[in-house]
N, C-alpha and C positions, 0 to 999 in steps of 0.2 A: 937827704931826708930818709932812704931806706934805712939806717940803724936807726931812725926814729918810729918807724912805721914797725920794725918788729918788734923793738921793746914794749911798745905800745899792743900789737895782735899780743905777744907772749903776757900781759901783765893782764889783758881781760882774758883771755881762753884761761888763766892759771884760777881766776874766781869761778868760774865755770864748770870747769873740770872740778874743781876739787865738789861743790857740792852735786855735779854726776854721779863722782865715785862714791860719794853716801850712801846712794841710793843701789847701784851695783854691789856695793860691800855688803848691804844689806838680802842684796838679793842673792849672793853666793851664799853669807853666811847659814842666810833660812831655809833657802829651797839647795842649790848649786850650784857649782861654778859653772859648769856646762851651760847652765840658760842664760847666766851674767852674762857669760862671754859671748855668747852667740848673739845675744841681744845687742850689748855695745860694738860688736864688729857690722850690723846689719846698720846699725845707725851711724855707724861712720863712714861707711860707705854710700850713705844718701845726702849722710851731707857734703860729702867729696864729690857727688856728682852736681848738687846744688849749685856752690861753688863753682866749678867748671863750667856746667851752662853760663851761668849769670856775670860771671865775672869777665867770658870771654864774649856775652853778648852787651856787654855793659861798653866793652872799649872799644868795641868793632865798630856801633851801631849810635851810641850815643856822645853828641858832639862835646866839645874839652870843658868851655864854661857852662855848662847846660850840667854837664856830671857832676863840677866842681859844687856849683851851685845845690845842687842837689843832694848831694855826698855831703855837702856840709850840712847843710838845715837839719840833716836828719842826722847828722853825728850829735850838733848843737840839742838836742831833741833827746836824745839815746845819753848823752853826757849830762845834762841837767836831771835823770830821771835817777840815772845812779846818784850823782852829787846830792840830791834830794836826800835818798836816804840816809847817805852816809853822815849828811850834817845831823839829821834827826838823831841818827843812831849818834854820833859825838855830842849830843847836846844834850841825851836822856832822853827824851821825846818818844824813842821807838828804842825797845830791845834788840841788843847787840843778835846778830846770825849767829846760831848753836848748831854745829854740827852732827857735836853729840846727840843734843838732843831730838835734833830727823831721825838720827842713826835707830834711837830708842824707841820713837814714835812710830815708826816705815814701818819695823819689824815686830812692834805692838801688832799694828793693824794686819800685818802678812798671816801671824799668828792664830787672830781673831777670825779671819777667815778662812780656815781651816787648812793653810800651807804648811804643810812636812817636809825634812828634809826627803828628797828623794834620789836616784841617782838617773833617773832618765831625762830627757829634754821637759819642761814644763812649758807649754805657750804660754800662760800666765807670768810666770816669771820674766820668760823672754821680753813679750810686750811691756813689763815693766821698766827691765834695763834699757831697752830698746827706748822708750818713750820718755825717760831719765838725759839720757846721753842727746838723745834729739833734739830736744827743747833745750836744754842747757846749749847744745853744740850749736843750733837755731842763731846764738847770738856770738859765737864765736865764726860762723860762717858769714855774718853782716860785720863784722869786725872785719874778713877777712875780702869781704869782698870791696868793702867800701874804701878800707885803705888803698889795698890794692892795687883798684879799679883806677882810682884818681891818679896815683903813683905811675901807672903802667904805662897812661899814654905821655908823662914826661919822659919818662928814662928805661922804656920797653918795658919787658915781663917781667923786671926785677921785682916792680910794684908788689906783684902778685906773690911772687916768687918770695918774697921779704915778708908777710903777713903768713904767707902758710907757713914759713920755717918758724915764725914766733911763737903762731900755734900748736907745732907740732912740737915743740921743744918743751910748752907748757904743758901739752899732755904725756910726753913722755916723762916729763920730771913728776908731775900726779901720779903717774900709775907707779913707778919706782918708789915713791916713796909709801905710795900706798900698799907694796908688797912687801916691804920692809918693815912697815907699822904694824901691816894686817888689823887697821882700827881707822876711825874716824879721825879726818886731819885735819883736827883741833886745833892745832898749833901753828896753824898757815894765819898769818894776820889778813883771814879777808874780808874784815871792814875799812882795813889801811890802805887794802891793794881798791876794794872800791871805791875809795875815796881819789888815789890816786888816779885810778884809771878816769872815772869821772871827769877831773881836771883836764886829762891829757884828749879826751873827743872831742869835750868842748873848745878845747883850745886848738885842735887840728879843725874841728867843724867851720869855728869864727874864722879861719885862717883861711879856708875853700871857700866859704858864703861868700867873704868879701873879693877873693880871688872873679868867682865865678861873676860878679856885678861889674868887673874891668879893672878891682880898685888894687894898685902898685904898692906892697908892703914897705914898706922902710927898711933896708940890712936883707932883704930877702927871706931865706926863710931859719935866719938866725931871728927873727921877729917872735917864731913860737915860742921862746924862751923868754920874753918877756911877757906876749898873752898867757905863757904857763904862770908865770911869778904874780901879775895881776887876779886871776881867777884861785890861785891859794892864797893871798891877802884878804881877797872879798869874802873866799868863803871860812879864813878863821872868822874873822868879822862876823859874820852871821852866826857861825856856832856860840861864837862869845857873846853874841845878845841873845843869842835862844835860851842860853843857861841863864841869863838873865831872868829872863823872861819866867823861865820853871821854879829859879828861887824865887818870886816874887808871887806867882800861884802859889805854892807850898807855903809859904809863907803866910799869907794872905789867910786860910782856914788858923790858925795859930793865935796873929792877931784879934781877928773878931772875939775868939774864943778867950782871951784875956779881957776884952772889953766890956 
């Protein structure tokens, strides 16, 4: 299960990160690097300590089906909340995530109120990247712990050990390309990567809920593979009646209007 556990920590920290770094690119470009950076290292290092607390009081302290159980509901919980969007967003429902357009909007507003580039440290700037990185990284350290957590007391600290490398591999591949672009990374499909991710909490959540209740998979945990194959059926299914659904609104002002 741990090459499961880090492609999964790396494919949500990679949606994460990348709209972090909007808001950081935003804030070297307007004010400085100096504050970007100082900001995003302050806030990686509280979520590094987050993590550390919680994930080593998580396994020490709390018993194997009690976590499972628990670990799941709320992966199942965290997974239908992205899956939500992204069916809306594939269905027309809700507008696709513009990175571009944060990028244009952050630095509108940094503008408006009266931020210059400067070259010395700005608290303001700082507390921006700072507070970017946080919230965003917020859910890549519940990605990380929760994996983790449950992983760890099967097969040691790998658990753990297997969701930090996914994430950290997603943030170093974001910042990389992000020095290379020096722009908004437009080009990351991350309505695809939340869609996928989506799929894959939900289906690691259903897989811990039922674990944690006693109940014996079938094939073990070659079974996520088919809870994975089931919840992408259901959820084309759903996109393909939403669009339905939105041609028949639109539609519907047309008709009358010939009537």
């Amino acid at each position: 299960m741990q090459w499961a556990i880090t492609i999964a920590a790396f494919l949500a920290s990679a949606v994460e990160f990348v709209e972090a770094f909007t808001i950081v690119l935003v804030v070297g470009v307007t004010i400085n690097w100096r504050s970007a950076i100082v900001g995003t290292l302050a806030a990686v290092a509280a979520l590094a300590v987050i993590v550390a607390i919680f994930g080593v009081t998580l396994v020490q302290y709390v018993p194997l089906d009690a976590l499972r159980l628990a670990v799941g509901c709320i992966l199942i919980l965290f997974g239908l909340k992205w899956l939500k969007k992204a069916l809306l967003r594939y269905s027309g429902l809700k507008a696709l995530h513009d990175e571009e357009a944060i990028f244009e909007e952050t630095m509108a507003e940094l503008k408006a109120s009266g931020q210059a580039i400067t070259q010395r440290l700005q608290p303001t700037a700082v507390a921006l990247a700072f507070k970017s990185v946080f919230l965003e990284g917020l859910e890549v350290a519940f990605i990380v712990i929760t994996f983790g957590s449950n992983a760890v007391t099967q097969q040691g600290i790998g658990g753990i050990a297997s969701a930090t490398i996914g994430a950290l591999a997603a943030g170093l591949l974001v910042i990389l390309a992000g020095v290379l672009i020096k722009a908004p990374l437009t080009k990351v499909p991350e309505n695809t990567l939340k869609f996928v991710v989506g799929i894959m909490l939900t289906t690691f959540g259903t897989f811990w809920t039922a674990e944690g209740f006693g109940f014996a998979w079938p094939f073990a945990d070659a079974f996520l593979i088919i809870l994975a194959a089931l919840y992408l059926l259901a959820s084309l299914a759903i996109i393909f009646w939403l669009k339905s659904v939105r041609q028949r609104q639109l539609a519907a002002p047309a008709n009358i209007a010939h009537s």
